[in-house]
KOLLO-281069 format. One record per residue (C-alpha): x, z, y; residue in one letter. Coordinates in steps of 0.25 Angstrom, whole numbers, plus 5000, padded with zeros to 4 digits. Example, Ala and Ser with C-alpha at 12.3 -4.5 7.8 and 13.67 -1.06 7.14 Angstrom:
2
   xx   zz   yy r
 5049 5031 4982 a
 5055 5029 4996 s
***
This chain:
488
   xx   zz   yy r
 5865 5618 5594 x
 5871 5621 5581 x
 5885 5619 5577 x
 5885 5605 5571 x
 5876 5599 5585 x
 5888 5607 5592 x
 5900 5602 5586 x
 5893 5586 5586 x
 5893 5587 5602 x
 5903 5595 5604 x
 5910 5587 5612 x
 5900 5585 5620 x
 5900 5599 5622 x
 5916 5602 5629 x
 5914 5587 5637 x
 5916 5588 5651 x
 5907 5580 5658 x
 5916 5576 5668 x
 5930 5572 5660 x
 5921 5570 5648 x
 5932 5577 5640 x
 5932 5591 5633 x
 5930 5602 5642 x
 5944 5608 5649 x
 5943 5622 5655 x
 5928 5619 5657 x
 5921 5627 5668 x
 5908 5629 5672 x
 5901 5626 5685 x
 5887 5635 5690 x
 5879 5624 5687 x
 5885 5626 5673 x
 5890 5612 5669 x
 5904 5613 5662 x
 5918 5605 5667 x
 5933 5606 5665 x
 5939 5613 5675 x
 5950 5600 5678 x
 5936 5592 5679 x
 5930 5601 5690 x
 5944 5603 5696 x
 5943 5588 5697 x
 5930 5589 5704 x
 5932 5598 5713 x
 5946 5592 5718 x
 5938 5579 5720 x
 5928 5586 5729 x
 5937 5593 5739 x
 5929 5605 5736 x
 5934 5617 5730 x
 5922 5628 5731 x
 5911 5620 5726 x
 5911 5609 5715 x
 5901 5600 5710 x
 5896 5599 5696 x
 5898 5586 5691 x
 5886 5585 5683 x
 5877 5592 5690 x
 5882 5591 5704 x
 5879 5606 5707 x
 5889 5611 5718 x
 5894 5626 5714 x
 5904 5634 5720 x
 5917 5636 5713 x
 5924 5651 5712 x
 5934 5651 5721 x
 5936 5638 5721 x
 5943 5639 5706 x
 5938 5631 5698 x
 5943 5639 5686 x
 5936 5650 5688 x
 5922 5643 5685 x
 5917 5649 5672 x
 5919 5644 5658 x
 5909 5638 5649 x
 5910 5647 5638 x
 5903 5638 5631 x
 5911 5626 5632 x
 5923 5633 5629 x
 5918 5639 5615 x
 5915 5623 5614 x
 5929 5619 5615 x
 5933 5629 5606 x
 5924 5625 5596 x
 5930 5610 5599 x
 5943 5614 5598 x
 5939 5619 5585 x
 5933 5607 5579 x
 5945 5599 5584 x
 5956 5608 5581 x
 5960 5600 5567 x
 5964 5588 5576 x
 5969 5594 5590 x
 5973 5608 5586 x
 5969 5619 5597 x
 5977 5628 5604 x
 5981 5640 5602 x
 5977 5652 5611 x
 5992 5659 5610 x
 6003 5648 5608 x
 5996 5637 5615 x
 5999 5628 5605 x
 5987 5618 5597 x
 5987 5620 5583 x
 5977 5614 5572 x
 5978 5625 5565 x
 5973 5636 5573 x
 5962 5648 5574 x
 5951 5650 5584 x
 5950 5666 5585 x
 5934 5669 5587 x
 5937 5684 5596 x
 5950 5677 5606 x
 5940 5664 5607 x
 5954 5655 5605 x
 5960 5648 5596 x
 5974 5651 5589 x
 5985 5643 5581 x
 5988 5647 5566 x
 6001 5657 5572 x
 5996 5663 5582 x
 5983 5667 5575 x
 5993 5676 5566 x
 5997 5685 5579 x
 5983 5684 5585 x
 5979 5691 5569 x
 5990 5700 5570 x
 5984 5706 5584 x
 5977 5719 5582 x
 5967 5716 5593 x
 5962 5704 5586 x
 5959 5711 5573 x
 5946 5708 5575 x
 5947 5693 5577 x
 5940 5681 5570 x
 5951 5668 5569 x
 5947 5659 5561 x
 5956 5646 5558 x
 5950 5633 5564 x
 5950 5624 5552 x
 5940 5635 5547 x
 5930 5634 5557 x
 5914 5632 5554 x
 5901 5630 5560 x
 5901 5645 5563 x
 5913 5648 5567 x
 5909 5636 5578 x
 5898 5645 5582 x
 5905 5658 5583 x
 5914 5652 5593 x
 5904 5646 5600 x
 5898 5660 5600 x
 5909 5666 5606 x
 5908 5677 5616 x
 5911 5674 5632 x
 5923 5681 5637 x
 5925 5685 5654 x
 5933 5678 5660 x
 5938 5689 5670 x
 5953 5691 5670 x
 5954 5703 5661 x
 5941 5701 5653 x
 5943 5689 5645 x
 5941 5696 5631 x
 5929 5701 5637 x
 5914 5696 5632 x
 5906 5690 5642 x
 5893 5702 5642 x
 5888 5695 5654 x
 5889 5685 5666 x
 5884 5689 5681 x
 5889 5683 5694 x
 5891 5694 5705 x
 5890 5692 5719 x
 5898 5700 5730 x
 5888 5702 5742 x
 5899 5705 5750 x
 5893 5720 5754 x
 5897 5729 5742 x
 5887 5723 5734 x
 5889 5712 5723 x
 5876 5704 5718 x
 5876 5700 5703 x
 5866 5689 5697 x
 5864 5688 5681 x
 5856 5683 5671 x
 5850 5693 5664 x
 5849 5689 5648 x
 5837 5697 5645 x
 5823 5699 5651 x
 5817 5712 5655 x
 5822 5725 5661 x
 5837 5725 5664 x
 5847 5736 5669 x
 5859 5732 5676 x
 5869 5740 5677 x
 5881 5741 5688 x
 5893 5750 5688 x
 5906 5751 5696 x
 5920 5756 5689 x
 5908 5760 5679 x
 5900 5768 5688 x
 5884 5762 5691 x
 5882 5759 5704 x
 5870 5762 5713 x
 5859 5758 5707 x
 5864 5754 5693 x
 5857 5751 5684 x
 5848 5740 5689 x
 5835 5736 5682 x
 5832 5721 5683 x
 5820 5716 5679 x
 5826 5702 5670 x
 5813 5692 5670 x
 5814 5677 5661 x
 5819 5667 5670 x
 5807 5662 5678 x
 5806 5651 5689 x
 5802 5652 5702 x
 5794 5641 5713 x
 5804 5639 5724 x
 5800 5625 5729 x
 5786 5617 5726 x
 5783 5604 5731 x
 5768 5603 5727 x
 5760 5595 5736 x
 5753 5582 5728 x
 5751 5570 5736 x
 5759 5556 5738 x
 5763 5561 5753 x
 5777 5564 5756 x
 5782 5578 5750 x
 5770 5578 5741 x
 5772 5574 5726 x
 5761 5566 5716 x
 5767 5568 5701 x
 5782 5571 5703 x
 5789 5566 5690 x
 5805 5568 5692 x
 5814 5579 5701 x
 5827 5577 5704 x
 5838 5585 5714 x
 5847 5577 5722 x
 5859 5580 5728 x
 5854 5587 5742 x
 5847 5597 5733 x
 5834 5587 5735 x
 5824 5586 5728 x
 5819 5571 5722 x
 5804 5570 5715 x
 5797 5558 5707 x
 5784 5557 5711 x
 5777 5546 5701 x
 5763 5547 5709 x
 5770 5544 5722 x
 5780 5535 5716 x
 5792 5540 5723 x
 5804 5551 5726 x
 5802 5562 5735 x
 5814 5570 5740 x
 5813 5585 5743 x
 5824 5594 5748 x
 5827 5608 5738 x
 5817 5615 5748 x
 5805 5605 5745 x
 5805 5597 5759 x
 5803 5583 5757 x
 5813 5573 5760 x
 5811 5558 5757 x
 5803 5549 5747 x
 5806 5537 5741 x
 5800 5527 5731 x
 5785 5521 5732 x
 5776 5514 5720 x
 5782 5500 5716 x
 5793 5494 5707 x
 5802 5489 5719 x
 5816 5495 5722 x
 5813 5510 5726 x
 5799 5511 5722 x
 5794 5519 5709 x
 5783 5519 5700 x
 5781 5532 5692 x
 5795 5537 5696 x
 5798 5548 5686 x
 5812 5554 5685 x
 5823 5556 5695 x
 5838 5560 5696 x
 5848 5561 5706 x
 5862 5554 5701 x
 5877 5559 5707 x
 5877 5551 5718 x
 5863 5558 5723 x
 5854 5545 5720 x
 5841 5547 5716 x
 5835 5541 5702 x
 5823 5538 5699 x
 5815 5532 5685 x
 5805 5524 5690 x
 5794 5525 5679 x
 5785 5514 5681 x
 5796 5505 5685 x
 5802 5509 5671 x
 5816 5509 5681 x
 5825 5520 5686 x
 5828 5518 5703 x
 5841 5524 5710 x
 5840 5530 5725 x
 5848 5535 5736 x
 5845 5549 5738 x
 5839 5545 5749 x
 5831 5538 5741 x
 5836 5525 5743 x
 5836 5514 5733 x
 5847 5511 5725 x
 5846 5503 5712 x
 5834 5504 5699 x
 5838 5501 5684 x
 5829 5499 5672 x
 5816 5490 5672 x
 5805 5491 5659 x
 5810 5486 5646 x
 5815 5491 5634 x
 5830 5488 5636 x
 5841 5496 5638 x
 5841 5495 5653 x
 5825 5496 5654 x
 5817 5508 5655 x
 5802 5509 5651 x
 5795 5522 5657 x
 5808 5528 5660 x
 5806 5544 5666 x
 5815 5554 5666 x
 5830 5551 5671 x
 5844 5560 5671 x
 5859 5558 5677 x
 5869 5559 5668 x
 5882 5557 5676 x
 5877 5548 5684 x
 5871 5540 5672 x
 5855 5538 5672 x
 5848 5545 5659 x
 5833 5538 5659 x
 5821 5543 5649 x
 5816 5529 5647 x
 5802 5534 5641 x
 5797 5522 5634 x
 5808 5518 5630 x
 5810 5530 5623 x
 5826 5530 5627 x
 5835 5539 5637 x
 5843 5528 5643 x
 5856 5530 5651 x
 5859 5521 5662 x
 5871 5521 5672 x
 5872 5526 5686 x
 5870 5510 5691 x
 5858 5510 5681 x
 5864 5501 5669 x
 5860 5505 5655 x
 5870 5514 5647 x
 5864 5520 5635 x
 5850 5526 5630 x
 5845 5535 5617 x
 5832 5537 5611 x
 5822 5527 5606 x
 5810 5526 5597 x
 5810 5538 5588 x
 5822 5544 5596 x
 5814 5548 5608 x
 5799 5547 5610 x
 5794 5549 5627 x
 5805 5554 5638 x
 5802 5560 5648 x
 5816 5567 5653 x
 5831 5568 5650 x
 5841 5576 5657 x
 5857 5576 5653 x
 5860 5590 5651 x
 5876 5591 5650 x
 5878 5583 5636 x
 5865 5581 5633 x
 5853 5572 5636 x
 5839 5580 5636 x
 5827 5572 5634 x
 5812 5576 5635 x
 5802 5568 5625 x
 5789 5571 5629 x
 5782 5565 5616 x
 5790 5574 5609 x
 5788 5586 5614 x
 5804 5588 5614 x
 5818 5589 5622 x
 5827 5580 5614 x
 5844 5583 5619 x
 5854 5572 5617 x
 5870 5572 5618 x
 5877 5562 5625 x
 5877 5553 5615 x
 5863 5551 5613 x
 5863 5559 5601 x
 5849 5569 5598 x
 5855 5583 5597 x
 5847 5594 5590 x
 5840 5601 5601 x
 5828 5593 5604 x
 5818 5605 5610 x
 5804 5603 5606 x
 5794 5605 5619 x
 5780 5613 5618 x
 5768 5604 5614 x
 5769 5598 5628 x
 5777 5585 5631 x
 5790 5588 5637 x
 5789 5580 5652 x
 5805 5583 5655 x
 5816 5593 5654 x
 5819 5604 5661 x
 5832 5606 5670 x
 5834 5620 5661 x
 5836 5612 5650 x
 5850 5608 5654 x
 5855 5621 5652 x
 5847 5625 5640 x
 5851 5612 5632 x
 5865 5616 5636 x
 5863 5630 5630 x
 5856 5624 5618 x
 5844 5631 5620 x
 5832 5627 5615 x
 5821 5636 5617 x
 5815 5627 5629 x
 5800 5625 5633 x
 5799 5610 5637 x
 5789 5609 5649 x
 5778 5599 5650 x
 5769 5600 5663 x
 5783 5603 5673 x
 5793 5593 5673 x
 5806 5601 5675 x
 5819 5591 5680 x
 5833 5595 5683 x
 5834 5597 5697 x
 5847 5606 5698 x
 5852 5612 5686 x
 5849 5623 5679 x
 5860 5633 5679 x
 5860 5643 5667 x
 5865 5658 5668 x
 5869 5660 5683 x
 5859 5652 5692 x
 5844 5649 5694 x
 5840 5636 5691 x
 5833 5626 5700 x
 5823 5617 5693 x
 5814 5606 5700 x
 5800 5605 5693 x
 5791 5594 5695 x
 5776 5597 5689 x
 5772 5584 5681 x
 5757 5588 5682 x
 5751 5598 5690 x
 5755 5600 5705 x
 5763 5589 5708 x
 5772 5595 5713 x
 5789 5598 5714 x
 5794 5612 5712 x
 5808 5618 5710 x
 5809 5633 5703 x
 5820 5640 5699 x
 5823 5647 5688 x
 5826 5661 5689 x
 5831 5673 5682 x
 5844 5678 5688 x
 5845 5693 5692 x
 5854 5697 5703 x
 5857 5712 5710 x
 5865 5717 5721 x
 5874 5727 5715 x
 5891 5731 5717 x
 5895 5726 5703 x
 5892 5717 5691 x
 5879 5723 5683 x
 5878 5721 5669 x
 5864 5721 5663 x
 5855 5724 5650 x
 5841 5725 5645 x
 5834 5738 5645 x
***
């Protein structure tokens, strides 16, 4: 994203989702999603629970350190962010100074300390001999790449005694409890690695190690893949969808239902026949799970969406085929935002937004603006949308607004996005392959930098069949100290 993109939806950016207010003391959970600390606190204090917390937007449970809250880790992302916010704002609010305490308009932002200083104490932070070296530049005299340099600030430890220390590289260690500790890392290059271990500066047995670092790669763990109308067998499963008990939810649109499977594949319960009744589908295309574990289903044909019980009861349908604002016409793929229902109304060539109780909120697109949908996932601040007839990921704010980062596809049509996406749209990457003959849908998600990601897959055409793979390329050894790694 360049500078000018940035500092638009900037405050986007340092919003939490919970307050909606600028970020306090953000932490980041394992799932990766960011929140002020006061906001977790709140959380946690409401839950009666104080090792384990769940993420309010993704509803991943994950064990807190301790149980401190504080010792999360920081988005250092987010915290370049609100220094760059406090820079743009400072002519107005004034930010405060690292060594008095006091807010000043007139103030300096020292690129080396990574803080910002009034107009006296900038003299005696000159004066020291140790910061000789050291870029201050007065805030009123900031441009764009001055931005970037702070955003392109190096990471600091955050172990007491290291602070001024650059961040070389992150690795989680595990004590096994028998004199040996486990480390798991992510290597940053492929090929032939050496990784080396020393204690009080002496290597230990075995140092150094040679790991063999491959691309990531995916492996089958679970494939449902019998073809028939049968219960536990699927006939062109559309939509995939995880619910609450780590279940499992499949659109069938030969079969004109919902099947349920547990993580491990065994089937459960169906719901749903052919018809336009209450409960019954025709061509039932995308599905979601809300907050409350009901499960939502965009009934094509029907040009509706319809709401069950986990159980897979029925609770209430919105929608009907028209052109209105409340109508649908060839709807297909669906997300939760919230607890809001974001619809890809296809013919109508809209994204349409709709309440928890199914009343019409708001919508984007139209003629000219987007051409064929097929499927759109809210990824933090953004809304991500596939159109297939134009070969193209196209990436909205929250407002509705087209950002520059539209990703153009190979030839193929792209038929949906994949869960990967989340994280590389938040990383602004753009160097992503669209995929045509798999459907990939976010199942649980992806988690970048720690921990494999578990994807669901449904194959459009082909086996008719559900499979789960997971993405793998994380290295672990069993050694007695933190190892440090390079290419050879």
């Amino acid at each position: 994203m360049d500078i000018k993109t940035l500092l638009e939806n900037l405050h986007e950016e340092v919003s939490c989702s919970v307050c909606l207010t600028t970020f306090t003391e953000p932490k980041q959970l394992p799932c990766l999603h960011n929140f002020c600390l006061h906001c977790l606190t709140g959380i946690q204090r409401n839950s009666g629970r104080h090792d384990v917390i769940t993420c309010p937007e993704c509803r991943k449970e994950s064990q807190v350190p301790g149980g401190n809250l504080r010792d999360l880790p920081t988005n250092f992302r987010i915290n370049r962010l609100l220094d760059v916010l406090a820079i743009k704002q400072c002519s107005s609010t004034g930010v405060k100074c690292r060594n008095c305490d006091k807010t000043r308009v007139q103030s300096f932002y020292c690129f080396q300390c990574c803080t910002f200083w009034c107009e006296e104490c900038i003299t005696v932070h000159n004066l020291l001999k140790a910061n000789k070296d050291h870029r201050a530049l007065a805030l009123k005299d900031f441009e764009d790449q001055d931005i970037e340099d702070v955003l392109k600030r190096p990471a600091f430890c955050s172990r007491q005694g290291h602070e001024k220390k650059e961040l070389e590289f992150f690795l989680q260690v595990k004590d096994s409890n028998d004199g040996s500790y486990k480390v798991s890392y992510f290597a940053k290059e492929t090929g032939r690695c050496q990784t080396v271990v020393k204690v009080n500066e002496a290597a230990v047995h075995g140092s150094p190690f040679s790991v063999q670092v491959s691309p990531r790669q995916f492996r089958l763990v679970l494939s449902l893949s019998q073809q028939g109308s049968s219960p536990e067998m699927l006939r062109n499963p559309w939509g995939v969808a995880a619910i609450e008990r780590n279940e499992m939810v499949v659109t069938e649109t030969d079969n004109h239902r919902v099947q349920v499977f547990s993580s491990h594949g065994t089937y459960l319960r169906s719901f749903g026949n052919i018809g336009d009744k209450q409960g019954e589908f025709n061509w039932p295309a995308g599905i979601a799970s809300d907050r409350n574990s009901n499960i939502i289903v965009v009934d094509n044909g029907n040009h509706r969406v319809q709401l069950f019980t986990e159980q897979g009861e029925y609770l209430s349908q919105f929608g009907g085929k028209g052109n209105l604002d409340h109508q649908l016409f060839n709807p297909l793929g669906l997300c939760v935002d919230d607890g809001n229902i974001i619809i890809a109304d296809s013919d109508n060539k809209l994204i349409k937004m709709f309440s928890p109780e199914g009343h019409y909120l708001s919508k984007l697109g139209g003629e000219g603006f987007l051409t064929f949908l097929f499927y759109c996932i809210q990824s933090g601040k953004y809304l991500i949308v596939s159109d297939y007839d134009e070969h193209c990921i196209k990436v909205f704010d929250r407002n509705g607004q087209p950002l520059d980062r539209t990703v153009n596809g190979p030839a193929p049509p792209p038929w949906s996005i994949p869960a990967q996406f989340r994280q590389l749209f938040n990383d602004f990457t753009t160097n992503i392959q669209v995929p045509h003959t798999t459907t990939i849908q976010p199942c649980y998600d992806c988690m970048a930098g720690g921990t494999s990601a578990v994807t669901s897959v449904v194959d459009l055409e082909g086996c008719n069949g559900s499979a789960l793979v997971e993405g793998m390329q994380k290295y672990e050894q069993s050694i007695n100290c933190m190892g440090r790694g390079w290419k050879t």
